[in-house]
C-alpha positions in Angstrom: -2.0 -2.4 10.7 -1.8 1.5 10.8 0.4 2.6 13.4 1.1 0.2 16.0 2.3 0.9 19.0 5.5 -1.6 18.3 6.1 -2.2 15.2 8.3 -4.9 15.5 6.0 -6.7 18.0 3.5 -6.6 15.3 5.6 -7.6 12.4 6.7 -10.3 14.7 2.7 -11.4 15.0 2.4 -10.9 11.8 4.8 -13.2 10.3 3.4 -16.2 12.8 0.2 -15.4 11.5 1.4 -16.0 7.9 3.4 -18.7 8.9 0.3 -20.5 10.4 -2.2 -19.8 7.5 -0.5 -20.2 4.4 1.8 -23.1 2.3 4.7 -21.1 1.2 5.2 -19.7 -1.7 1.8 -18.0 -2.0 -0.3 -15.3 -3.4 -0.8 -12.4 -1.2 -2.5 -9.3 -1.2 -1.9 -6.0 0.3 -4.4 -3.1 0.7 -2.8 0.6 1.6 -4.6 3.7 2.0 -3.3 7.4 0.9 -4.5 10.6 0.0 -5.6 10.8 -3.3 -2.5 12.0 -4.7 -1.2 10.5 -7.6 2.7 11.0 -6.6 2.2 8.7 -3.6 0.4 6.0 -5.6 3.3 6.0 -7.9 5.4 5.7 -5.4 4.0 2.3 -3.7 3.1 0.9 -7.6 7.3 1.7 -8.3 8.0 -0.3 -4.6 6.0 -3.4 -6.7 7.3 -2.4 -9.8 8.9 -5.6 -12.1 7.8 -8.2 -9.6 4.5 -9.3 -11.6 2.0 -7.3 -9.1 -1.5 -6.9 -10.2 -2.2 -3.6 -8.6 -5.9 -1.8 -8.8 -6.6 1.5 -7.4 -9.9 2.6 -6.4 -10.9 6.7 -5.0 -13.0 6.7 -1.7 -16.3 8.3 -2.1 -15.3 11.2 -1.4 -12.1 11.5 -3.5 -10.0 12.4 -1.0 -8.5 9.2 -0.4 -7.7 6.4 -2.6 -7.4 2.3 -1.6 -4.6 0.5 -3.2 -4.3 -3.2 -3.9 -1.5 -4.9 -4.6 -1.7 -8.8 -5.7 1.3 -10.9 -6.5 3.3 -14.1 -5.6 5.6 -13.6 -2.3 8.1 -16.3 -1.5 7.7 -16.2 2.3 6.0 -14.7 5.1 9.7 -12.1 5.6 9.5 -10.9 2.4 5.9 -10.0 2.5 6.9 -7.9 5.7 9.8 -6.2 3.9 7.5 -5.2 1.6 5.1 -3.7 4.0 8.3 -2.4 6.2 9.5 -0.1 2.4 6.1 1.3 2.0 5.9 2.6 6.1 8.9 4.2 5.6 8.6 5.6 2.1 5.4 6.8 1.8 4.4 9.3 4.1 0.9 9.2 5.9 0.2 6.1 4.1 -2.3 3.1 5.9 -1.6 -0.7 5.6 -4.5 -2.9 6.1 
């Protein structure tokens, strides 16, 4: 999910996908990638922040980057891209999986 070409066409793919594999409402899990910085990873647990997200954090080998997990209850397939659609545009550099 990092970068596509057209965004929206993904999204768009996307939300069929979910649509097509999943009885609505539903647990879902996101995985992001940053650089190990711990501003940024505050920044995408504060996008989750008060909506009961489990969210576990976990440094490459390396340390230089860090994977981030978020796990919680989404009510339909547009919210889960909303969610996806705040972190592109708030945290810089950042990778969705």
């Amino acid at each position: 999910m990092s970068t596509p070409t057209n965004p929206e066409e993904f999204y768009k793919k996307l939300k069929g996908q979910l649509q097509d594999t999943a009885l609505w409402p539903t647990e879902y899990l996101y995985k992001f990638i940053v650089k190990s910085d711990s501003k940024k990873i505050a920044e995408i647990e504060a996008i989750f922040d008060n909506m009961g997200a489990v969210i576990n954090t976990t440094p490459s080998k390396n340390g230089k980057y860090t994977s981030v997990s978020v796990n919680l209850r989404m009510r339909n397939p547009d919210a889960v891209i909303e969610k996806y659609k705040e972190v592109a545009i708030k945290i810089e550099g950042v990778i969705s999986l």
